[in-house]
One Martini backbone bead per residue (centre of mass of N, CA, C, O) as a GRO file, in nm:
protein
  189
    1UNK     BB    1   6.981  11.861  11.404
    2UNK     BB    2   7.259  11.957  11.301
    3UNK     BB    3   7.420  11.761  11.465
    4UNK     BB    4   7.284  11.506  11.333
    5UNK     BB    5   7.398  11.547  11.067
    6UNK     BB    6   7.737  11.610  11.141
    7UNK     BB    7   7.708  11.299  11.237
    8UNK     BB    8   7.661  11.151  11.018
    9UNK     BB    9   7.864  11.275  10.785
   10UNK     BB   10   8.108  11.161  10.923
   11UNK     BB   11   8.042  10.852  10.950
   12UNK     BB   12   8.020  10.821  10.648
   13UNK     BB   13   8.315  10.876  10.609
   14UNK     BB   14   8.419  10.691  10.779
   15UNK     BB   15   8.300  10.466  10.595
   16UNK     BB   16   8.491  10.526  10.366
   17UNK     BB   17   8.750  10.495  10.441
   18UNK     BB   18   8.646  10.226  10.639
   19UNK     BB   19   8.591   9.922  10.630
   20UNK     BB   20   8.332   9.707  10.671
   21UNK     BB   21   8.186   9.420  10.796
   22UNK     BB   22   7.915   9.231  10.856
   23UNK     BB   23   7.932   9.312  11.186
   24UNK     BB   24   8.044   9.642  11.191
   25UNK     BB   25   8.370   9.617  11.171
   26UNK     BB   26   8.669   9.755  11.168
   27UNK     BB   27   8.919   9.750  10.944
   28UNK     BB   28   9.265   9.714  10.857
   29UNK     BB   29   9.457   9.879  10.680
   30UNK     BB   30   9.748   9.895  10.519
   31UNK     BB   31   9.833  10.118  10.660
   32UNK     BB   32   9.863  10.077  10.931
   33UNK     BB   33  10.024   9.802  10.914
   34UNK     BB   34  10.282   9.953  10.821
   35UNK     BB   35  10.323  10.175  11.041
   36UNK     BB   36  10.347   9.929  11.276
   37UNK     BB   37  10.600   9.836  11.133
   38UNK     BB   38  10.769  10.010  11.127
   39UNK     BB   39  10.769  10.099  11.449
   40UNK     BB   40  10.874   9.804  11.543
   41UNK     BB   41  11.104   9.801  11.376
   42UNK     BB   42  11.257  10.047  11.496
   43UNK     BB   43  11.278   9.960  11.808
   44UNK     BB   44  11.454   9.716  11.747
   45UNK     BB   45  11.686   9.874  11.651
   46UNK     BB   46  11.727  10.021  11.922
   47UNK     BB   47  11.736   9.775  12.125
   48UNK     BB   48  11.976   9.691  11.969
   49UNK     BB   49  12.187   9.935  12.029
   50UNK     BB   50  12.144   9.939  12.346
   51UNK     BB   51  12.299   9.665  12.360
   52UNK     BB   52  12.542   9.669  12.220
   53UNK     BB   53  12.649   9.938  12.321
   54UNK     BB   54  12.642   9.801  12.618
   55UNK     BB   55  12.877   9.571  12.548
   56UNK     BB   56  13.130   9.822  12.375
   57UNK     BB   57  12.983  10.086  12.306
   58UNK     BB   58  12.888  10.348  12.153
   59UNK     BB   59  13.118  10.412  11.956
   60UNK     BB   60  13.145  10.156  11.836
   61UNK     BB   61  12.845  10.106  11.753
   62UNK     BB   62  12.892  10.339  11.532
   63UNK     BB   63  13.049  10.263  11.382
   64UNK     BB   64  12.975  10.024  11.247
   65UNK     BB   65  12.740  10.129  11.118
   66UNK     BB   66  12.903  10.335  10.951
   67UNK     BB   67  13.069  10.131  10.792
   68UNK     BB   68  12.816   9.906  10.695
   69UNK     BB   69  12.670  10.124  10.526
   70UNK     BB   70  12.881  10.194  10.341
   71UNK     BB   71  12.981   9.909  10.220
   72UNK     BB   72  12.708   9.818  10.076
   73UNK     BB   73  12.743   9.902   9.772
   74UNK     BB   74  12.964   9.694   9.748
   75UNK     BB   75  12.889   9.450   9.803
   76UNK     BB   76  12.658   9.454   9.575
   77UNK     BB   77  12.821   9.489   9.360
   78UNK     BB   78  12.965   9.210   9.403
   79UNK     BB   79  12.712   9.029   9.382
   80UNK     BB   80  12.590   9.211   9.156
   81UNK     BB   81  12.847   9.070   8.898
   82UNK     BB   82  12.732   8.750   8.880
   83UNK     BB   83  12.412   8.839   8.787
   84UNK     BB   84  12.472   8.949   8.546
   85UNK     BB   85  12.636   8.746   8.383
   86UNK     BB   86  12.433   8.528   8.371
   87UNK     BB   87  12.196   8.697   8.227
   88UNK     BB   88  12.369   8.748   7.966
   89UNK     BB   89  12.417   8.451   7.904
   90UNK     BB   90  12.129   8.407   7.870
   91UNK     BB   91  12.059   8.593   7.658
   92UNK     BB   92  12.275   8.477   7.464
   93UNK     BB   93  12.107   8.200   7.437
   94UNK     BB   94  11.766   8.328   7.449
   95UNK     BB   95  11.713   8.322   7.763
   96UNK     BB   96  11.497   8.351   8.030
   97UNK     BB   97  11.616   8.559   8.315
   98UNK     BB   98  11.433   8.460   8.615
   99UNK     BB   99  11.585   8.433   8.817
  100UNK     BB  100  11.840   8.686   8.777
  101UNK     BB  101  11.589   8.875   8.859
  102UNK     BB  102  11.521   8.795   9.113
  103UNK     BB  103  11.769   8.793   9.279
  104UNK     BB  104  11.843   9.090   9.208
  105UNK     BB  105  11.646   9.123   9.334
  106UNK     BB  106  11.725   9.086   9.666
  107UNK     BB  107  11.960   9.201   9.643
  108UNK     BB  108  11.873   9.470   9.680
  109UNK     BB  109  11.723   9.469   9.907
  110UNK     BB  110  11.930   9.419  10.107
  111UNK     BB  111  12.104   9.698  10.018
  112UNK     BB  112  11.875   9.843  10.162
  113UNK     BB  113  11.960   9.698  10.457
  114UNK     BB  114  12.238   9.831  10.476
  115UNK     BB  115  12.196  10.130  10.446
  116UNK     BB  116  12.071  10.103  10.648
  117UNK     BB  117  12.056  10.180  11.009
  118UNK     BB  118  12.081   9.869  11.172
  119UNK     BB  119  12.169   9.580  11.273
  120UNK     BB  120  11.912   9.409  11.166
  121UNK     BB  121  11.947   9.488  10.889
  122UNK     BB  122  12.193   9.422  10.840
  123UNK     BB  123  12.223   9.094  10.871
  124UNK     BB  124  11.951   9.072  10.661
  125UNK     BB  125  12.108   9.187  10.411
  126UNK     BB  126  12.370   8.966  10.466
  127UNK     BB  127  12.182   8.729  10.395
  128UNK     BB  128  12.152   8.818  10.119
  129UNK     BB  129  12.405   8.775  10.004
  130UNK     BB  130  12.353   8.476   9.996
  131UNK     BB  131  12.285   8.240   9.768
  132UNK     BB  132  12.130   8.009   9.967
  133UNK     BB  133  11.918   8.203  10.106
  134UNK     BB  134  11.838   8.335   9.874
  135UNK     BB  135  11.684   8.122   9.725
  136UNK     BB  136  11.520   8.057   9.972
  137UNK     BB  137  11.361   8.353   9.925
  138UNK     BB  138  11.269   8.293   9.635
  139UNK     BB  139  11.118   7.982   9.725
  140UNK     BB  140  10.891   8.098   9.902
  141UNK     BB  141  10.764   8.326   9.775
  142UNK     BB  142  10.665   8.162   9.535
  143UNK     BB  143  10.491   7.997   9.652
  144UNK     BB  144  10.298   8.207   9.791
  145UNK     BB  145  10.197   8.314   9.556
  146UNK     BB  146  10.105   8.076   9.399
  147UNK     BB  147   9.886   8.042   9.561
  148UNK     BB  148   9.736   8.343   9.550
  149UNK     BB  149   9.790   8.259   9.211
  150UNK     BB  150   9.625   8.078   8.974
  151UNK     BB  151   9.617   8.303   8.757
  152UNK     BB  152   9.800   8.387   8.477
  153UNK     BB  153   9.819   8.604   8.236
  154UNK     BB  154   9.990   8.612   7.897
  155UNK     BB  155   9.789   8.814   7.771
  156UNK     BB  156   9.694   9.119   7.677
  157UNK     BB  157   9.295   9.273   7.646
  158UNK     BB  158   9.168   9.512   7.432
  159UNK     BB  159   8.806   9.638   7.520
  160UNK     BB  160   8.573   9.772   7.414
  161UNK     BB  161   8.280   9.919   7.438
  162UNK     BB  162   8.158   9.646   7.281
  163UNK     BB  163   8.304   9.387   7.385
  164UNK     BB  164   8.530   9.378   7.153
  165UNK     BB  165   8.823   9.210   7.067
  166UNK     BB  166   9.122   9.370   7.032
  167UNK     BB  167   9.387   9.379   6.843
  168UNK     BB  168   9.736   9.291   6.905
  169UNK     BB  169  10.018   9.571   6.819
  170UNK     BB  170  10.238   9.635   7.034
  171UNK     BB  171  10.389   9.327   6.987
  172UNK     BB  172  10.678   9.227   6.818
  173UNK     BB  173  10.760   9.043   6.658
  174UNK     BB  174  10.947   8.721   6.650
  175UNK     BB  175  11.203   8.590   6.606
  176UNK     BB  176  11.339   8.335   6.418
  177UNK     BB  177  11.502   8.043   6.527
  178UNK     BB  178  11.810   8.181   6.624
  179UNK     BB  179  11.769   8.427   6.625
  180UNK     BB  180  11.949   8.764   6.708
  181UNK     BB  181  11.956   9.082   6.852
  182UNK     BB  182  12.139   9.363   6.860
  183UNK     BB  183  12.275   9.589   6.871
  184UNK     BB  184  12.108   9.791   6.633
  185UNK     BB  185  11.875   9.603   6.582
  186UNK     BB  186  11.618   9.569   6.449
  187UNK     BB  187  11.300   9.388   6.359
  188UNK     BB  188  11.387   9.305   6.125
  189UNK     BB  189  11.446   8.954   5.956
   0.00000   0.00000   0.00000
């Protein structure tokens, strides 16, 4: 009796924990998901090491490694000081700069992929380093967004426990058309 208790309280606990489908199956978490695949990445790496490795010699493919690793946030720095410029540029016109904040993230995950040590990583990382293949990665992540993400709210309303609709006091009144605000300028106009 009491072991039949034991293993239902297990049951329902392993219930919580892992969702099941309607025929019974449990899902695949995304913990799961992401160790399985960080695995994965990790084998490719070193096979990719001991290929490379058994081609030019050990002591070379490691200095590689470690040459390419430290260099890594030069290049970036190299290239995300001309996506830095354009930003600028466009704030300076009043402009929304969304290409080249997605760039910069593009850039960083890069930059991310370069010091990590790993030939795969490395290529991908420099790879990424590239404004046409950014681009490229860029508008195809966009496109899948797009299509999983129907509707964007464009501005969020808090609402109260009575279910009435609080105006929002968060963000600051807009400068108008034309005025510009620089450092130390504060919100009166």
């Amino acid at each position: 009796m009491r072991g039949d208790r034991e293993r239902h309280a297990g049951q329902a606990a392993l219930d919580l924990q892992t969702p099941t489908l309607a025929d019974g199956r449990h899902t695949i978490t995304l913990k799961v998901v992401f160790f399985l695949s960080a695995l994965l990445f990790i084998g490719a790496e070193i096979a990719s090491f001991v290929l490379v490795a058994g081609q030019i010699g050990f002591l070379w493919a490691l200095a590689i490694l470690i040459v390419v690793s430290a260099l890594g946030p030069f290049v970036v720095r190299r290239v995300g000081v001309g996506v830095v410029g354009r930003t600028q540029e466009k704030l300076a016109r009043g402009e929304l700069p969304t290409w080249e904040l997605l760039d910069g993230l593009v850039i960083l995950l890069g930059g991310a992929l370069i010091c990590v040590p790993g030939f795969i990583s490395d290529v991908l990382g420099l790879l990424l380093m590239v404004g046409p293949l950014r681009r490229l990665v860029i508008r195809t992540t966009g496109h899948r967004l797009a299509r999983r993400v129907q509707t964007i709210p464009l501005r969020w309303r808090v609402v109260n426990t009575r279910s009435q609709p609080v105006p929002d006091h968060s963000s600051p009144p807009l400068p108008p058309p034309g005025h510009s605000l620089g450092p130390g300028d504060d919100n009166r106009f």
